[in-house]
C-alpha positions as CSV (number, residue, x, y, z in Angstrom):
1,X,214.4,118.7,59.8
2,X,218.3,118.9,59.7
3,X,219.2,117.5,56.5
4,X,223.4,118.2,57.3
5,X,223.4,114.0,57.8
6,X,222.0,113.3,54.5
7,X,224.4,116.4,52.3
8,X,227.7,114.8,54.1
9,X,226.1,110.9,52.9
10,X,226.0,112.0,49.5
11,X,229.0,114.4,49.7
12,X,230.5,110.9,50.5
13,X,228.8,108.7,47.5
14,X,230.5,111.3,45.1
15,X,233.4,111.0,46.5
16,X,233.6,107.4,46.1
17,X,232.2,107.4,42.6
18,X,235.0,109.2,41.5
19,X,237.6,107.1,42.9
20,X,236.1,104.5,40.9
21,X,235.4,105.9,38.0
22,X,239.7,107.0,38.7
23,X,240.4,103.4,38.8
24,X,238.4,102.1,36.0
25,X,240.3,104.2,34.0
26,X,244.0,103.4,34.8
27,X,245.7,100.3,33.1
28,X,245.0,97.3,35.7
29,X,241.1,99.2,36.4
30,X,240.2,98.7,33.1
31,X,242.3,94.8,32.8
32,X,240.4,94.2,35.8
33,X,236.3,94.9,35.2
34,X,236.4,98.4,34.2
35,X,232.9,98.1,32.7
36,X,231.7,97.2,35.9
37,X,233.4,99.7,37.9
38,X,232.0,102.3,36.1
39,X,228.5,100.8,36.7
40,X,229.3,101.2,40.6
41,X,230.2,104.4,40.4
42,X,226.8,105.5,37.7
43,X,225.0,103.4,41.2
44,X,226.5,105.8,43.4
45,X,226.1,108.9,41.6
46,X,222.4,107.7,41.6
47,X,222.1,107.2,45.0
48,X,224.1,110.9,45.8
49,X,221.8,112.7,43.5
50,X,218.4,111.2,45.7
51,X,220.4,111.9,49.1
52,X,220.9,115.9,47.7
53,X,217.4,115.6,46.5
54,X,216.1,114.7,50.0
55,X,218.1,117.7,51.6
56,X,217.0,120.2,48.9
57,X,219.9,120.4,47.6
58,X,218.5,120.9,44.1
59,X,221.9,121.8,41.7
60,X,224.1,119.3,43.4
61,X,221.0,116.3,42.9
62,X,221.3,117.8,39.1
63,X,225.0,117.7,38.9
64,X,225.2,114.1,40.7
65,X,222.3,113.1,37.7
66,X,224.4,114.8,35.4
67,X,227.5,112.6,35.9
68,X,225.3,109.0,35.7
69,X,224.4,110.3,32.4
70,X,227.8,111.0,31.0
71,X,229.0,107.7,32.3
72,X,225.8,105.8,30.6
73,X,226.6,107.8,27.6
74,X,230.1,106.4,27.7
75,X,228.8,103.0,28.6
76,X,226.7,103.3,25.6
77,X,223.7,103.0,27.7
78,X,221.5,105.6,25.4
79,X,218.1,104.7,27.6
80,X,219.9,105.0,30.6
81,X,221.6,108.5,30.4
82,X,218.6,109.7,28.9
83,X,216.6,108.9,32.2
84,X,219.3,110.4,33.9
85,X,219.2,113.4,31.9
86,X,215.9,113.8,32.5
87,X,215.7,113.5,36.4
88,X,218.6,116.6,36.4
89,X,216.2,118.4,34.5
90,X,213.6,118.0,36.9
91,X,216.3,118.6,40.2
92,X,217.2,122.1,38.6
93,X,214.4,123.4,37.3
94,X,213.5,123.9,41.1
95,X,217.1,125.7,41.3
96,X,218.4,126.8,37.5
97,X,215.7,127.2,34.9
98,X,218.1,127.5,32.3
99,X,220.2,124.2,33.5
100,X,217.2,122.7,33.1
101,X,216.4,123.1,29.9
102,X,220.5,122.2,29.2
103,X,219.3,118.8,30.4
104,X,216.2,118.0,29.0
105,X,217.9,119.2,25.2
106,X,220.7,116.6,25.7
107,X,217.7,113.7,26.8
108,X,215.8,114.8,24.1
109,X,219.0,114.3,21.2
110,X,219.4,111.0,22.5
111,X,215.5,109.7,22.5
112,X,215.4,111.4,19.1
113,X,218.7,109.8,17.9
114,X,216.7,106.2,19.2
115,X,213.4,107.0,17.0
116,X,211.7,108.1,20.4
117,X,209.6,110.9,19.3
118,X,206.8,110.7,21.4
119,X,209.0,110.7,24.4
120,X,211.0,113.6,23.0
121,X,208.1,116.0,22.5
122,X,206.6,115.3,25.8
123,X,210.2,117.1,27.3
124,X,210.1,119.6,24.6
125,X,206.5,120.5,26.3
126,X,208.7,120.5,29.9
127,X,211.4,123.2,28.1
128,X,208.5,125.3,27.0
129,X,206.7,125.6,30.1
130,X,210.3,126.5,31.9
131,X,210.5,129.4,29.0
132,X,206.7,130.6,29.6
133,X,206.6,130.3,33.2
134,X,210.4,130.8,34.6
135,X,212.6,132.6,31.8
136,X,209.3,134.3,30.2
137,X,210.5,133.5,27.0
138,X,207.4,133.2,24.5
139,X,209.1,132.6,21.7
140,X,211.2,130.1,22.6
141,X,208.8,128.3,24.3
142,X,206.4,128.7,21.0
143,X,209.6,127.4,19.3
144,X,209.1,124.3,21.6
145,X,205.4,123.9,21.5
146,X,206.0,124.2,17.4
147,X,208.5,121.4,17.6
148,X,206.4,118.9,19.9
149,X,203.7,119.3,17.4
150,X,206.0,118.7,14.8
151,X,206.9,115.1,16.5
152,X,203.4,114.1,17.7
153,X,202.3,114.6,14.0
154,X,204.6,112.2,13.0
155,X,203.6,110.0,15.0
156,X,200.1,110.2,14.1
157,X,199.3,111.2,17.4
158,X,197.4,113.9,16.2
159,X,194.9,115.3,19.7
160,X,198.5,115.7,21.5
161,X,200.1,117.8,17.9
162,X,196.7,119.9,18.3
163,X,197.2,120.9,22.3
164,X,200.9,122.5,21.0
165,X,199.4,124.2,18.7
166,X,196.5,125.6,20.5
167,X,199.2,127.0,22.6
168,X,201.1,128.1,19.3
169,X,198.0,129.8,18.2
170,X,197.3,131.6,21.6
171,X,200.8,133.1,21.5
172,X,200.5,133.8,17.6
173,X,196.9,135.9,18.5
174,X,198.3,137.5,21.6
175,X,201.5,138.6,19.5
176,X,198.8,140.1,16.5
177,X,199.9,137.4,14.1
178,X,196.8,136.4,13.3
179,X,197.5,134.7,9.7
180,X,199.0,132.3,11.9
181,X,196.5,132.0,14.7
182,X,193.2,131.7,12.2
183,X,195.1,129.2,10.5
184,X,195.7,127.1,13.3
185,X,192.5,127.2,15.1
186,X,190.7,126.3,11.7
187,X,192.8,123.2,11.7
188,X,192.3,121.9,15.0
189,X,188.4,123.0,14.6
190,X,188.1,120.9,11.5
191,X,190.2,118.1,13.5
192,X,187.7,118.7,16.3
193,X,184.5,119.0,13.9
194,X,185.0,115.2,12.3
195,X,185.7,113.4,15.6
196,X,182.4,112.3,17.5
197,X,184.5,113.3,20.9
198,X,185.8,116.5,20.4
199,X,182.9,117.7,18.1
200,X,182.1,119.9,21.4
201,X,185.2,121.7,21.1
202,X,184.9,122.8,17.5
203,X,182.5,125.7,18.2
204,X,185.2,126.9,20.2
205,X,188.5,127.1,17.9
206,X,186.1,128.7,15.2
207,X,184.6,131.3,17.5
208,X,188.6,132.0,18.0
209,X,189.5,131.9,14.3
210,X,186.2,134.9,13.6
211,X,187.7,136.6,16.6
212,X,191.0,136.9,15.3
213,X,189.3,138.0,11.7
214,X,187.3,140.6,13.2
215,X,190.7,142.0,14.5
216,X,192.1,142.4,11.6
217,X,189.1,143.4,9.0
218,X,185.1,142.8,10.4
219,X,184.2,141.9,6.7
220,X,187.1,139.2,6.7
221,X,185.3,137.9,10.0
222,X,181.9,138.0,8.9
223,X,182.9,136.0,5.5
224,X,184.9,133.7,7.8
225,X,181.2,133.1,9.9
226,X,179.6,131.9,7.0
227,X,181.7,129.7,5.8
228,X,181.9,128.0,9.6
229,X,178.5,127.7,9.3
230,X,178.4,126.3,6.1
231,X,181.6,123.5,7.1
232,X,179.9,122.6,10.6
233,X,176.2,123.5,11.1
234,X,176.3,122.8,14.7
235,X,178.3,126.1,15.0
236,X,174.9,128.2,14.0
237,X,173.5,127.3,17.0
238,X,175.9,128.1,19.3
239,X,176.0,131.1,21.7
240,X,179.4,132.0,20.2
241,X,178.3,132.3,16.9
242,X,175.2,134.6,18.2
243,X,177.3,136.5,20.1
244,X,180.1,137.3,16.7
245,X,177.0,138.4,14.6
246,X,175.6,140.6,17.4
247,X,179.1,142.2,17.4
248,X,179.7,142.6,13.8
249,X,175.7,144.6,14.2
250,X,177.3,146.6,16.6
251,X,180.4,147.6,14.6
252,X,178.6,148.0,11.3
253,X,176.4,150.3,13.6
254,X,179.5,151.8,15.3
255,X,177.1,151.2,18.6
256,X,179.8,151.0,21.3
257,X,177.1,150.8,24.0
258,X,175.3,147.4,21.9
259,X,178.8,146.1,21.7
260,X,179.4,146.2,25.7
261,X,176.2,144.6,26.4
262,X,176.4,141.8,23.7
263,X,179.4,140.7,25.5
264,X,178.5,141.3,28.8
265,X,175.2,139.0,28.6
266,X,177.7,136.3,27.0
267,X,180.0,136.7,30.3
268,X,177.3,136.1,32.5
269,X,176.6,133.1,31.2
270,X,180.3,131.7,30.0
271,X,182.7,133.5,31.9
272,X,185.4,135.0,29.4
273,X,188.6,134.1,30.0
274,X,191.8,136.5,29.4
275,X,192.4,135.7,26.2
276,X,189.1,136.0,24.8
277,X,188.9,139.4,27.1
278,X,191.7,140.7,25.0
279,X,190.3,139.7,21.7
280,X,187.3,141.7,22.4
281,X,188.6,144.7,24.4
282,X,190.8,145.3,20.7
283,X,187.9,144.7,18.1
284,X,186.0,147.1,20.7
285,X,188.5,149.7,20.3
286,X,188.5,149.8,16.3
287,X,184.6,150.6,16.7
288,X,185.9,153.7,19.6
289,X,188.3,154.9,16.8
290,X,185.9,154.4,13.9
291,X,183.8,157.1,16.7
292,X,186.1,159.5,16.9
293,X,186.5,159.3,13.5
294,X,183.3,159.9,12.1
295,X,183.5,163.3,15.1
């Protein structure tokens, strides 16, 4: 579809806004309804933006969002720039990543300057995924997900906090900071542990926490076992918890072969994912070097 028609219409729009926003500003334009001049012209950089955004024209809808904002924000319409802010995020993050983000950091000052921090953590989420997914930045987009935590807690909404830092935490483990990591999933398991609808996911975020023990000591994560046991009985039962003290039989035996097997027969049944692959591919290697040690 030839979308030529639709560039020239809002090539057009922009050119009109600025003649108004020219006017609003000289002596007699701003006698004469300034205020309302400028409103046109926010309409018209509005309506340019969605013309660009129906001919794919991704950085020229952001930059046509861009300019309603900074009129709102002259306007002293907070709410509105912010939306405006937001929808060039969302035009150039198909086009420039890191415009993107530019965007959705100026929406979120203003939602935070209103008290808005609900709003403002659910864009901090937006600029993290654009870091893990587009600029492959993992620690700034860690910085993100840490900071959208941050808000949600404040706000007592604490399920939403606990996603971020689940994604905190499977960074943090990936990354070998596991002080961080255990910490984290023994929070959101305890969270998980007290509420009647996420009691399911408890055994989870605990199996996580050993794992990450049993990286860094397997006495650490067979201490760190029992005391799951002890805070949430439910977790004895559980096929993770089997399979953990089948593994830490296999290291204290230094049996590579009962290791494999343990985890294999788990797979089969709960298909490991690539973190948890990880996780156990490096605890399986300590038991290979405690091997060749012992040689």
């Amino acid at each position: 579809m030839d979308n030529s028609g639709k560039e020239k219409e809002a090539t057009a729009l922009m050119a009109e806004a600025e003649k108004k926003m020219k006017s609003s500003q000289s002596f007699f334009g701003a006698l004469f309804g300034g205020g309302s001049k400028m409103e046109e012209a926010c309409d018209m950089y509005v309506r340019a933006a969605n013309m660009y955004k129906m001919a794919k024209n991704w950085c020229a809808a952001g930059n046509a969002f861009s300019q309603a904002a900074r009129l709102h924000l002259q306007m002293q319409s907070k709410h509105d720039a912010a939306t405006n802010f937001i929808d060039a995020g969302n035009a150039f993050k198909k086009a420039d990543p890191q415009e993107a983000i530019n965007c959705l950091n100026r929406a979120i000052e203003i939602y935070t300057d209103m008290g808005r921090f609900t709003i403002a953590a659910k864009h901090h989420i937006t600029i993290a995924e654009i870091y893990e997914t587009e600029l492959v930045d993992i620690d700034k987009a860690v910085a993100h997900y840490e900071q959208a935590a941050d808000y949600y807690k404040g706000e007592e909404s604490t399920s939403s906090a606990n996603k971020c830092l689940l994604k905190v935490a499977t960074y943090a483990a990936q990354l070998e900071q596991y002080p961080k990591a255990i910490e984290i999933y023994e929070q959101v398991g305890t969270h998980a542990m007290d509420s009647t609808l996420l009691k399911y996911s408890a055994k989870d975020h605990f199996f996580k926490a050993a794992l990450c023990h049993f990286c860094v000591d397997a006495h650490n994560a067979q201490l760190a076992v029992q005391k799951y046991e002890e805070m949430f009985p439910a977790f004895s039962d559980s096929r993770e918890c089997k399979l953990l003290k089948k593994l830490l039989d296999a290291h204290e035996e230094q049996n590579v072969d009962a290791y494999t097997d343990s985890v294999k027969e788990f797979d089969t049944i709960s298909r490991l994912d690539q973190w948890l692959t990880t996780m156990l591919l490096r605890i399986k290697k300590t038991i290979q070097d405690d091997e060749s040690d012992l040689r």
